[in-house]
C-alpha positions, 0 to 999 in steps of 0.5 A, spaced: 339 623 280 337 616 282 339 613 288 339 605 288 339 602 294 343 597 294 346 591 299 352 590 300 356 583 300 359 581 307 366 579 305 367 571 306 368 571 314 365 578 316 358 574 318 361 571 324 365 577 326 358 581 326 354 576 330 359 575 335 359 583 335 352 583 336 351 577 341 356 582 345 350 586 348 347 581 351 343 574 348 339 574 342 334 570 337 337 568 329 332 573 327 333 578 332 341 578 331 340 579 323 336 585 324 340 589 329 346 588 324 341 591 318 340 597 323 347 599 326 349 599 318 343 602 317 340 597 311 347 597 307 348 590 310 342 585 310 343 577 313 339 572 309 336 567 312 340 561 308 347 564 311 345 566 318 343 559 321 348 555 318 352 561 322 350 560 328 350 553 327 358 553 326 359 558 331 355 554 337 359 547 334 365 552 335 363 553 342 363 560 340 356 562 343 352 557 346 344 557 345 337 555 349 330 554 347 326 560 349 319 564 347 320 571 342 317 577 343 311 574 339 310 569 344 313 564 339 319 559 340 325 562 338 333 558 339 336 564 343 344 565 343 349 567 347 356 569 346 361 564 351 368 567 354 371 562 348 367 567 344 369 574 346 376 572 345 374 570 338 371 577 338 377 580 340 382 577 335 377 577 329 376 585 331 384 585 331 385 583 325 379 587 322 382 593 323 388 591 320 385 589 314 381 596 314 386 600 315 390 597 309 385 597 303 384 604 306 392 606 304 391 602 298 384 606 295 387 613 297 394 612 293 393 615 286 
């Protein structure tokens, strides 16, 4: 038996959920957040580029995290975020809503 490894697609919205989970812990580089979501999902989700900053863009516009120019681990420039008190209250509401809509596609799928 072969096994595919196959990455799954975020439903429309999840990405904001996740980067401000990430950002949760504490500040972050882009790259860096896209990489610890792929970690903690171990490698089912993986954030392209071309998704993750027009992301962080609108979340920063919301208020939602807040950046600043700092050097990487590489001694490169990197955009840091940081997740704002607007933020963690937008987290909790979206993780609210999200083990709403979780447990009910759940009931769903296990009716015969």
């Amino acid at each position: 038996m072969a096994f595919v490894d196959k990455k799954l697609e975020l439903l429309q919205g999840t990405l904001d959920m996740l980067i401000l989970k990430t950002l949760e812990a504490g500040q972050r580089h882009g790259y860096s957040i896209a990489e610890r979501i792929e970690q903690v999902s171990k490698d089912v989700l993986a954030i392209e580029e071309g998704s993750l900053y027009p992301a962080l863009h609108r979340l920063v516009k919301r208020g939602w995290i807040k950046s600043e120019r700092g050097l990487s681990e590489n001694n490169r420039k990197a955009k840091y975020y940081t997740l704002t008190k607007a933020g963690r209250r937008q987290l909790e509401s979206e993780a609210t809503d999200w083990a709403r809509l979780s447990e009910a596609i759940t009931r769903v799928m296990r009716t015969a």
